[in-house]
Each structure stands twice: as C-alpha cells, then as structure tokens.
N, C-alpha and C positions, 0 to 999 in steps of 0.2 A: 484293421478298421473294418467293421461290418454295414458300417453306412458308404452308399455311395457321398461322392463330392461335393456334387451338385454342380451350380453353374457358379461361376467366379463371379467376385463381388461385379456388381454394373455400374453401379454409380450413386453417388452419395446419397443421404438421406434426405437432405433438402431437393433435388433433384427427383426422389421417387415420389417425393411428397408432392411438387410441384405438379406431377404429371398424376396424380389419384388426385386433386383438390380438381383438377383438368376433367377427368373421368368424374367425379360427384356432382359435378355442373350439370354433365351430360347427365346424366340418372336421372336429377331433379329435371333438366327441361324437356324428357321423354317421358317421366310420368305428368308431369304440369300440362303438356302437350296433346295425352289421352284424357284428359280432364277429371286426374284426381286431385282432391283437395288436402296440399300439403301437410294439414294439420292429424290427414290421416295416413300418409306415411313416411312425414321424417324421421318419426323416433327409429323407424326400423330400418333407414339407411344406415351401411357402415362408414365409419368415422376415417379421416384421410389416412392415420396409421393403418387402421383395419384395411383399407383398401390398399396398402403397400404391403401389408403382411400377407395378401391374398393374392399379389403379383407375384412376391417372393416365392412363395407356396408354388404357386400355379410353375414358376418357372423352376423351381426344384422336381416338380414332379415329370416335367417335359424334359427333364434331363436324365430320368429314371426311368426312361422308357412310355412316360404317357399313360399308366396306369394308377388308376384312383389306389391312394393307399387305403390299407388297413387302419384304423385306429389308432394304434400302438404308432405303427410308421405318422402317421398324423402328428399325435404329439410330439414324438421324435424331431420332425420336422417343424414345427411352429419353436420349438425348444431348441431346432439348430439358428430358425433365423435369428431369436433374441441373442443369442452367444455372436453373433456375425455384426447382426447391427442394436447394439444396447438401446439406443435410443426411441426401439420399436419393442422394448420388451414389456410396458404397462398394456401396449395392445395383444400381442403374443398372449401373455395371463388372460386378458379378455377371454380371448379367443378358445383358449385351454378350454376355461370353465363353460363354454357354452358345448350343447351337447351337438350341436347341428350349424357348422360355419361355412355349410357350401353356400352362396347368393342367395340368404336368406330374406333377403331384400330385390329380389327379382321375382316378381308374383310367373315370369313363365317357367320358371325351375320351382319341380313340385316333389319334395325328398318326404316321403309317408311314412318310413319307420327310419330306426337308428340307421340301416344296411341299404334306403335306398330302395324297401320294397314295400 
C-alpha cells in the first residue's frame, strides 16, 4: 500500500456535520460582522459537506506530515474520504472538479496560480 493511513475514522457523519454547520455560522457572522453584504458572498461559502470534506482533508494531511500535497495526492485524498465516508461523496466530486479547493471562501487566503504562486 503506497498511501499512507491517515487518521482513523473520528466520528460519524452526523456529528462532523454538526460541527462544520457550527464553523459556517461562524463564517457568516465574521463576514456579516466586517459588514459585508451576504448577498455578495454566500454563494462562495462552502456547503456543510464541503466543510467536512475539508476537515477530513486537513486532517489526513496533518497525519502525513503536515505538508501540502501534490495534486495527484489531492485527488487521491478527496477519493480516499468518499470510499471511508459515502455519504460525503456528491461533495468529494464537487470538490474534484473544482480546480482550486483551498478556503476559497476566505477572502485572507490569496492562491494566484494553480501551485500557490
């Protein structure tokens, strides 16, 4: 097996969900806060699965040593959480087809080309 492990399941679906629906509260009432006007950026918030596939993510990669994958490793990864949890895998496909999935919705993270420069 050429993939590492990762980190063992953590807890159910309903439960990651629970706590990303927790975190997208927070989004909206830190941007509502600086006084943007929702209408201009809810559609670019990510959706509670995406925000659980991005947990998953984040915590496959801190079990891998903490470095940003590759591309290839990327899909890899977004393709191991959907096989682990089914029930995240219409956001996983989201997430594939998009070419740029880092906090695309956090206007202080600023990714300029495909690689970050």
């Amino acid at each position: 097996m050429d993939e590492p492990s990762g980190p063992h399941r953590r807890a159910s679906v309903e439960l990651l969900r629970a706590e990303a629906a927790d975190e997208l509260a927070a989004l909206v009432h830190e941007r509502l806060r600086a006084g943007e006007d929702p209408w201009d950026f809810m559609e670019e918030l990510p959706t509670i699965d995406e925000l659980v596939v991005f947990t998953l993510r984040a915590e496959h990669i801190e079990a891998d040593g903490g470095l940003r994958p590759t591309h290839a490793r990327n899909q890899r990864l977004l393709r191991q959480i959907a096989a682990e949890y089914p029930e995240l895998t219409r956001a996983v496909w989201r997430l594939i087809g998009q070419e740029n999935t880092h906090r695309r919705w956090d206007a202080t993270v600023r990714v300029i080309g495909p690689h970050g420069r």
